[in-house]
Chimera marker file (.cmm) of the C-alpha trace (Angstrom):
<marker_set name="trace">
<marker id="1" x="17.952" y="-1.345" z="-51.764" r="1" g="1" b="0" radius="0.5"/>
<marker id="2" x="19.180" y="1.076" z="-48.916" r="1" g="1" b="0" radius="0.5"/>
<marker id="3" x="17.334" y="3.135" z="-46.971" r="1" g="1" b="0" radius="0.5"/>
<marker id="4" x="18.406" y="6.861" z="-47.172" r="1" g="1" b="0" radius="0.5"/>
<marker id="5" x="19.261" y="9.173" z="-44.867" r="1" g="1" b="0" radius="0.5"/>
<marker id="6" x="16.526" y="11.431" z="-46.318" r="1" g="1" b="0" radius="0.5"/>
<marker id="7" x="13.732" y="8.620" z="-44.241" r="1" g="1" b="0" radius="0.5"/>
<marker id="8" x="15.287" y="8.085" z="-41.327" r="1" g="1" b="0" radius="0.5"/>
<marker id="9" x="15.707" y="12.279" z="-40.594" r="1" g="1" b="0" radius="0.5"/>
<marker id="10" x="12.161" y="12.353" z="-41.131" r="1" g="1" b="0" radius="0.5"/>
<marker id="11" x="10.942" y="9.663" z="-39.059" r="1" g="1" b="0" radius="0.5"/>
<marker id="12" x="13.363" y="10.643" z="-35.985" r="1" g="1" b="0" radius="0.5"/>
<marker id="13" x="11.375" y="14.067" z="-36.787" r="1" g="1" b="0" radius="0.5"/>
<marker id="14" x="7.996" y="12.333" z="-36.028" r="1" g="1" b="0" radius="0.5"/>
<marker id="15" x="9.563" y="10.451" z="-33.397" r="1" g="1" b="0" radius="0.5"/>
<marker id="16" x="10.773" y="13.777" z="-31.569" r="1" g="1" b="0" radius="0.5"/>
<marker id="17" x="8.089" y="13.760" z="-29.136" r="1" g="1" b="0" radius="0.5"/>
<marker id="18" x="9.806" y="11.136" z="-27.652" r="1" g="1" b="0" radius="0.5"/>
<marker id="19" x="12.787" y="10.897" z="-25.071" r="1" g="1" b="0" radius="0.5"/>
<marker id="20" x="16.051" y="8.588" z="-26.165" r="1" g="1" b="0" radius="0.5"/>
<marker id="21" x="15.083" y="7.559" z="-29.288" r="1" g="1" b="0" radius="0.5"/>
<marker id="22" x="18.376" y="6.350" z="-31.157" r="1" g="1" b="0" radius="0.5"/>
<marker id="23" x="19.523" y="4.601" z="-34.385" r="1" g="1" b="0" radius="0.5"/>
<marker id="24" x="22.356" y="3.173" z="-35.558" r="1" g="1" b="0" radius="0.5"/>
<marker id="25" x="23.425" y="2.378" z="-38.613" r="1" g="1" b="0" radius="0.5"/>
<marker id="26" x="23.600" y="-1.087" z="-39.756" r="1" g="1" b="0" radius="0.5"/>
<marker id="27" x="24.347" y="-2.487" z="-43.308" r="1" g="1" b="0" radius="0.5"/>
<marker id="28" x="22.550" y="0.543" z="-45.167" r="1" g="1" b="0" radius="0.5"/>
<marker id="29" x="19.752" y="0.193" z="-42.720" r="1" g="1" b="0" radius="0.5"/>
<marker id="30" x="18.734" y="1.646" z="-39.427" r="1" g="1" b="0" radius="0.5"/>
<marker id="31" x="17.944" y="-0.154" z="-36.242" r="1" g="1" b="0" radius="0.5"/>
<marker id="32" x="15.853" y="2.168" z="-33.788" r="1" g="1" b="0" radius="0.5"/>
<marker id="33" x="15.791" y="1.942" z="-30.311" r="1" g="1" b="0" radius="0.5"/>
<marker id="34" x="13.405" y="3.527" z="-27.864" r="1" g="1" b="0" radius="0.5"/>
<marker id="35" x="14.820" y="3.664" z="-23.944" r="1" g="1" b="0" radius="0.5"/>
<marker id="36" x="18.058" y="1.146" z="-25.087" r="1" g="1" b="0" radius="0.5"/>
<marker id="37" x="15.180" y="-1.061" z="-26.554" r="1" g="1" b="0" radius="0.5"/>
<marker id="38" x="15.097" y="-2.465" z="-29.943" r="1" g="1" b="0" radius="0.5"/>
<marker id="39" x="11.604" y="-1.304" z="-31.366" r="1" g="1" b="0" radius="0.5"/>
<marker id="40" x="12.393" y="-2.286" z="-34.978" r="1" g="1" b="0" radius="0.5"/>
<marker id="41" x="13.753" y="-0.474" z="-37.736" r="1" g="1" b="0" radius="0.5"/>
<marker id="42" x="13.659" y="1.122" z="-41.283" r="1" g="1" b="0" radius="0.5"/>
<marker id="43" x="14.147" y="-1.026" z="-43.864" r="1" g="1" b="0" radius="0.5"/>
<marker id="44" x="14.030" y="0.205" z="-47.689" r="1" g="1" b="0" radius="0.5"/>
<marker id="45" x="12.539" y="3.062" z="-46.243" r="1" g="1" b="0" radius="0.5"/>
<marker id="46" x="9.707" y="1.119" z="-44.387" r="1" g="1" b="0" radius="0.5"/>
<marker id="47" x="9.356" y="1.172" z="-40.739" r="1" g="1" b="0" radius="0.5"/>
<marker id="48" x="8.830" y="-2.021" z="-39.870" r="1" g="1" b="0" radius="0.5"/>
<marker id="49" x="8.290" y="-2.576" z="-35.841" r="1" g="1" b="0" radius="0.5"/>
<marker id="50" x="8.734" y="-6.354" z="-33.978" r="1" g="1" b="0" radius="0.5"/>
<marker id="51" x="5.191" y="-7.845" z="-33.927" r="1" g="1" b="0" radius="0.5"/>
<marker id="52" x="4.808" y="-7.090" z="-30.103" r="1" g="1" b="0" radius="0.5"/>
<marker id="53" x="1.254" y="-7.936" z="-28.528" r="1" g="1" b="0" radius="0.5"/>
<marker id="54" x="0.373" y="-4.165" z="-28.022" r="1" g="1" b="0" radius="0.5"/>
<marker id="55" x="1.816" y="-3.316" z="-31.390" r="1" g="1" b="0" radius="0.5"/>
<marker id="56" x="-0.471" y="-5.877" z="-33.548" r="1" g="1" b="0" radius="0.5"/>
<marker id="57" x="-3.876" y="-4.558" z="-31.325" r="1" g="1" b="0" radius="0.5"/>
<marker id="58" x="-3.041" y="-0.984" z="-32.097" r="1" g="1" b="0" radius="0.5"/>
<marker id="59" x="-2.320" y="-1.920" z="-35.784" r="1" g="1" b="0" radius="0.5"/>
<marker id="60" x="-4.881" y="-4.855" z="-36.622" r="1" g="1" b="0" radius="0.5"/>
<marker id="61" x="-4.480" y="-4.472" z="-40.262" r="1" g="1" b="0" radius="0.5"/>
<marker id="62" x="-0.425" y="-4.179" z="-40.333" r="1" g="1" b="0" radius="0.5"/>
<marker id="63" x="0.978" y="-6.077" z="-43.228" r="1" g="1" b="0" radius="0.5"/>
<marker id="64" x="3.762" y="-8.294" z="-41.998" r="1" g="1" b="0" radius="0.5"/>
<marker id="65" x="6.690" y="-7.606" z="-43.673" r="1" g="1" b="0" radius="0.5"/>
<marker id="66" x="10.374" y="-9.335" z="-44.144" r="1" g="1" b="0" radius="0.5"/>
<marker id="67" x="13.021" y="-6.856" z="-43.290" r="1" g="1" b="0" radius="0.5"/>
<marker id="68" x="16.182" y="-8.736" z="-45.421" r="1" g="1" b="0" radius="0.5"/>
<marker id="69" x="15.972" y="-12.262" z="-46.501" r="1" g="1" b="0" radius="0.5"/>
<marker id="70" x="16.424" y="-14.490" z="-43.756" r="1" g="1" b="0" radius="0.5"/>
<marker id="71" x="14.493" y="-12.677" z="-40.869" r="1" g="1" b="0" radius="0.5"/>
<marker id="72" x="11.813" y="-13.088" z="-38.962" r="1" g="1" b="0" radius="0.5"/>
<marker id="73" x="8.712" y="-10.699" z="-40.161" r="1" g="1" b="0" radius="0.5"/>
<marker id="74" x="7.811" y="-7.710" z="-38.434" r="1" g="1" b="0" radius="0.5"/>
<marker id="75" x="4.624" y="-5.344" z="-38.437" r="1" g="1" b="0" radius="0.5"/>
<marker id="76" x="4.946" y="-2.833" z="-41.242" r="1" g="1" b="0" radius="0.5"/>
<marker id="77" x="4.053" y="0.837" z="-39.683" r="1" g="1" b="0" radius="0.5"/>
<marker id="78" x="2.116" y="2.681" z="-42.143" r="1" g="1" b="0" radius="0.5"/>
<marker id="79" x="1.135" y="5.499" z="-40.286" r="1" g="1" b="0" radius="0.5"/>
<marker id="80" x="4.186" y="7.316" z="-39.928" r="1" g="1" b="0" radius="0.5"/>
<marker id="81" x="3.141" y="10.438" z="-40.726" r="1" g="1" b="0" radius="0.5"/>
<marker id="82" x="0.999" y="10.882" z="-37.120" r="1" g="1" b="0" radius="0.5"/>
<marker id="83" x="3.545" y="11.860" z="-34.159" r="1" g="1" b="0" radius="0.5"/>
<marker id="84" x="0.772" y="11.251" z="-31.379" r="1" g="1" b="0" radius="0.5"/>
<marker id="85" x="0.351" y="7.637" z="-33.001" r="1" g="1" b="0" radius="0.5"/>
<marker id="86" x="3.756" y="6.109" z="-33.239" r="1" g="1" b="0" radius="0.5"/>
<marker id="87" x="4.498" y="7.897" z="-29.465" r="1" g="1" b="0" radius="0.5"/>
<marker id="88" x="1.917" y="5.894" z="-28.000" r="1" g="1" b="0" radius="0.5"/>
<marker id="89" x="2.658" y="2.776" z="-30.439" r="1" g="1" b="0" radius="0.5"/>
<marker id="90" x="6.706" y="2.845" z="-28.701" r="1" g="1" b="0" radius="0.5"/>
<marker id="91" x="5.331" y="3.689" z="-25.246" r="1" g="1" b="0" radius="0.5"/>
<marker id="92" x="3.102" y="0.944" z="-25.756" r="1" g="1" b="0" radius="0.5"/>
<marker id="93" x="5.300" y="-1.712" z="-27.061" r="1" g="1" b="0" radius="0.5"/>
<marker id="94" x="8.190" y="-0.676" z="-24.135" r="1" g="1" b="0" radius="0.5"/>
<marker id="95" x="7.207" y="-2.690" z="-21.392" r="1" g="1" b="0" radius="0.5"/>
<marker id="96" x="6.841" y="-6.210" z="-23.834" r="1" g="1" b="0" radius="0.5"/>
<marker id="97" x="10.511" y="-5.529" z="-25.352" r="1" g="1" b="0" radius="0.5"/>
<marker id="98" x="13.826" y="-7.683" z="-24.227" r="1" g="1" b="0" radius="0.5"/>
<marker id="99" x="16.063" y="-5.887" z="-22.219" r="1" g="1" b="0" radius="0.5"/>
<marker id="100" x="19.050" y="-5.896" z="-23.839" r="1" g="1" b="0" radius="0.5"/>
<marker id="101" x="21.956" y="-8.221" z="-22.712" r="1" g="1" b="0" radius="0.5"/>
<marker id="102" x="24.880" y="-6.700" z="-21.278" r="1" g="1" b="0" radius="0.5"/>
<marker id="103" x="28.225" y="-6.963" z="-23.459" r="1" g="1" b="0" radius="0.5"/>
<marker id="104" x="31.030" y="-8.159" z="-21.345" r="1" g="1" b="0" radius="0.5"/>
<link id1="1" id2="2" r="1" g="1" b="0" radius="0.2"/>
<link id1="2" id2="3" r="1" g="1" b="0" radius="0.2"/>
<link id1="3" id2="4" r="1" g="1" b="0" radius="0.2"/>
<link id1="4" id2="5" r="1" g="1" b="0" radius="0.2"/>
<link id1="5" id2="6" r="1" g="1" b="0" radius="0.2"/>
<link id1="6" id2="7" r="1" g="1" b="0" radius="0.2"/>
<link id1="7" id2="8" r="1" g="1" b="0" radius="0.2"/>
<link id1="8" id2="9" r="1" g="1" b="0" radius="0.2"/>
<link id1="9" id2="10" r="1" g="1" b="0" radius="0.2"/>
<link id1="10" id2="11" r="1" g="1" b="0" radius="0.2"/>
<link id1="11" id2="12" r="1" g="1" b="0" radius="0.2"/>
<link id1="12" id2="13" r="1" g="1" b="0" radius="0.2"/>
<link id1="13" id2="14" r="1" g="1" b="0" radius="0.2"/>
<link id1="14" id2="15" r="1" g="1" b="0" radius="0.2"/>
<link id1="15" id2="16" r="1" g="1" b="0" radius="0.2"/>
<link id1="16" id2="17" r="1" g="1" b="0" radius="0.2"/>
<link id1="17" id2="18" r="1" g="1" b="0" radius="0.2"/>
<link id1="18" id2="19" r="1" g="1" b="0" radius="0.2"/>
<link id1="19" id2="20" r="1" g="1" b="0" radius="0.2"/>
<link id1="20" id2="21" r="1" g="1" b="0" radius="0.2"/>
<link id1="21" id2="22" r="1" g="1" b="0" radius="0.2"/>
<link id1="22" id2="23" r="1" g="1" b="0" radius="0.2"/>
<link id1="23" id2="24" r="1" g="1" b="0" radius="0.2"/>
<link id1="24" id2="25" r="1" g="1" b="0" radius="0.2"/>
<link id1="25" id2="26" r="1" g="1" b="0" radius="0.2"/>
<link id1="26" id2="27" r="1" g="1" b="0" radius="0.2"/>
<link id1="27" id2="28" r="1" g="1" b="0" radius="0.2"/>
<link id1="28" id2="29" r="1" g="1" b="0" radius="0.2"/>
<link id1="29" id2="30" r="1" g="1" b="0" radius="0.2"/>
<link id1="30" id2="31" r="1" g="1" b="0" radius="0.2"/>
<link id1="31" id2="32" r="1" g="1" b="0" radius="0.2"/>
<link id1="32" id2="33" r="1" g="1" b="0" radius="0.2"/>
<link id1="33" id2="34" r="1" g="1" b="0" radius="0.2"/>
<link id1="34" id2="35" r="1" g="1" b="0" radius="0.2"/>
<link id1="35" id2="36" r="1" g="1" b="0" radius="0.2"/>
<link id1="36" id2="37" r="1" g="1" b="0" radius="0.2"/>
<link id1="37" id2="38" r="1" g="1" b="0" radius="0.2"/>
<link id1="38" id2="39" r="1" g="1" b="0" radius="0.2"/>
<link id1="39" id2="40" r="1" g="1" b="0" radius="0.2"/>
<link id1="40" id2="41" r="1" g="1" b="0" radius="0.2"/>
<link id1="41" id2="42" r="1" g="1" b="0" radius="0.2"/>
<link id1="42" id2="43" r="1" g="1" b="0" radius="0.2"/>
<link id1="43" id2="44" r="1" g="1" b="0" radius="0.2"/>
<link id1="44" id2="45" r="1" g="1" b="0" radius="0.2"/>
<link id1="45" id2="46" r="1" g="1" b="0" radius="0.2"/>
<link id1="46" id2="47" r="1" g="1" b="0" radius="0.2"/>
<link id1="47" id2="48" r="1" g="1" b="0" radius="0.2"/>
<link id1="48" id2="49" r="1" g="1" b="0" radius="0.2"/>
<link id1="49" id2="50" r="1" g="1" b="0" radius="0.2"/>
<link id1="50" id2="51" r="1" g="1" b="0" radius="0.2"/>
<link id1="51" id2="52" r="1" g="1" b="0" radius="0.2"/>
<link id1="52" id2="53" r="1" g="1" b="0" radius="0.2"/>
<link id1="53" id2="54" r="1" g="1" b="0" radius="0.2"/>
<link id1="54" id2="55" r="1" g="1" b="0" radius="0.2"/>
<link id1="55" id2="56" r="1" g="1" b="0" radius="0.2"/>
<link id1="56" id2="57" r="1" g="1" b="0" radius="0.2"/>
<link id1="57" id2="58" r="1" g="1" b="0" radius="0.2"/>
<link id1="58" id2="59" r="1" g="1" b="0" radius="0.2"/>
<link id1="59" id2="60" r="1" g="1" b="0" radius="0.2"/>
<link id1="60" id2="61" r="1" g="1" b="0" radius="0.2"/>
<link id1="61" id2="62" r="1" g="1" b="0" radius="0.2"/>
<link id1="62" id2="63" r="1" g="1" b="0" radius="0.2"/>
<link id1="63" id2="64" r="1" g="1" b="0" radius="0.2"/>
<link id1="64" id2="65" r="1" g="1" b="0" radius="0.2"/>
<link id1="65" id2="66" r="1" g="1" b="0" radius="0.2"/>
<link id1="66" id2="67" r="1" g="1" b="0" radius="0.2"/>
<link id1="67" id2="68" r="1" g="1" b="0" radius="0.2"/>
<link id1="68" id2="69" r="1" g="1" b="0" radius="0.2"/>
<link id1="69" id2="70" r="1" g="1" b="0" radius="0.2"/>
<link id1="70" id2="71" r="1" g="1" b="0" radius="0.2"/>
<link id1="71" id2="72" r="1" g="1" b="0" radius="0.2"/>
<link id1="72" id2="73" r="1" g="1" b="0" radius="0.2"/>
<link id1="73" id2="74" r="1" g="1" b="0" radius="0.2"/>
<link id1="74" id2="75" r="1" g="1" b="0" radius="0.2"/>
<link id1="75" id2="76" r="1" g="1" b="0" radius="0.2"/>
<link id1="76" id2="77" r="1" g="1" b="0" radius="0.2"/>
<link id1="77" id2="78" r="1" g="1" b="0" radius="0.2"/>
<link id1="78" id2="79" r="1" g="1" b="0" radius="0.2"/>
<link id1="79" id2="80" r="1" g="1" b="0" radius="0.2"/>
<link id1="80" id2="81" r="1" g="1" b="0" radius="0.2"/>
<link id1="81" id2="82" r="1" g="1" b="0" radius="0.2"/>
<link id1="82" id2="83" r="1" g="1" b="0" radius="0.2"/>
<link id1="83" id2="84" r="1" g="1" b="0" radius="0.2"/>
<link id1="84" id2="85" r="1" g="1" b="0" radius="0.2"/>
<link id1="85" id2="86" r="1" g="1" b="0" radius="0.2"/>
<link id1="86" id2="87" r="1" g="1" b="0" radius="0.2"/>
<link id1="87" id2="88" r="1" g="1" b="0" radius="0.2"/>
<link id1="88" id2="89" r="1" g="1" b="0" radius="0.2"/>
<link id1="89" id2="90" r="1" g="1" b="0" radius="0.2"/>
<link id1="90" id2="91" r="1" g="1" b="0" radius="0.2"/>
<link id1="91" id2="92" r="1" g="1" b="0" radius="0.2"/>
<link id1="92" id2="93" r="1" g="1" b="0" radius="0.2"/>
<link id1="93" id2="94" r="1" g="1" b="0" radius="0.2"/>
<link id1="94" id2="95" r="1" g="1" b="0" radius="0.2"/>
<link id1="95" id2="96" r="1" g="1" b="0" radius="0.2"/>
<link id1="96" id2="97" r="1" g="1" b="0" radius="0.2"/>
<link id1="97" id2="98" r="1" g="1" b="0" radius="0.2"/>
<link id1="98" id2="99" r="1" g="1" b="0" radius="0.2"/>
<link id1="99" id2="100" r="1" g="1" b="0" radius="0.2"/>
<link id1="100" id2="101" r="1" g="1" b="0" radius="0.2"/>
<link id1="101" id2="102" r="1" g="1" b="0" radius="0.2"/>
<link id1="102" id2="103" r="1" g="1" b="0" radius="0.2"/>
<link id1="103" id2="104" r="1" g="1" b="0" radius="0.2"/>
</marker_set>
């Protein structure tokens, strides 16, 4: 199952307190970035973030979830309804993110 557009409007809306958030599309999923980062995504309309150090403390009873069949699990985010929350959850998780490689 896809995730619709419907989701991801309304979780960019609670993300809004937030500079350079972006998404991009990706096989009827959404990858979302925070600062050119790759926090996680949404995922049959879950938001599912990568199981980060300060991401599991501020979440200690996150279900981890598959995203598609073949990936590595990831911290389901279920309180997506709180924009003060998943601010401080991406600010949090920033500094512990890869930097993305370069393309050439």
């Amino acid at each position: 199952m896809a995730s619709s557009k419907g989701y991801l409007d309304f979780l960019l809306e609670q993300l809004s307190e937030l500079s350079d958030v972006t998404w991009r599309a990706m096989m009827g999923e959404y990858i979302i970035y925070y600062q050119g980062k790759i926090v996680g995504g949404i995922y049959d309309d879950r938001f599912l973030v990568k199981p980060t150090k300060s991401a599991a403390a501020m979440m200690p009873n996150a279900n981890m979830e598959v995203p598609y069949e073949g990936a590595k699990e990831m911290l389901l985010v279920d309180n997506v309804e709180n924009k003060k929350f998943l601010r401080e959850l991406l600010e949090a998780m920033y500094e512990e993110l890869p930097t993305p490689k370069k393309k050439r």
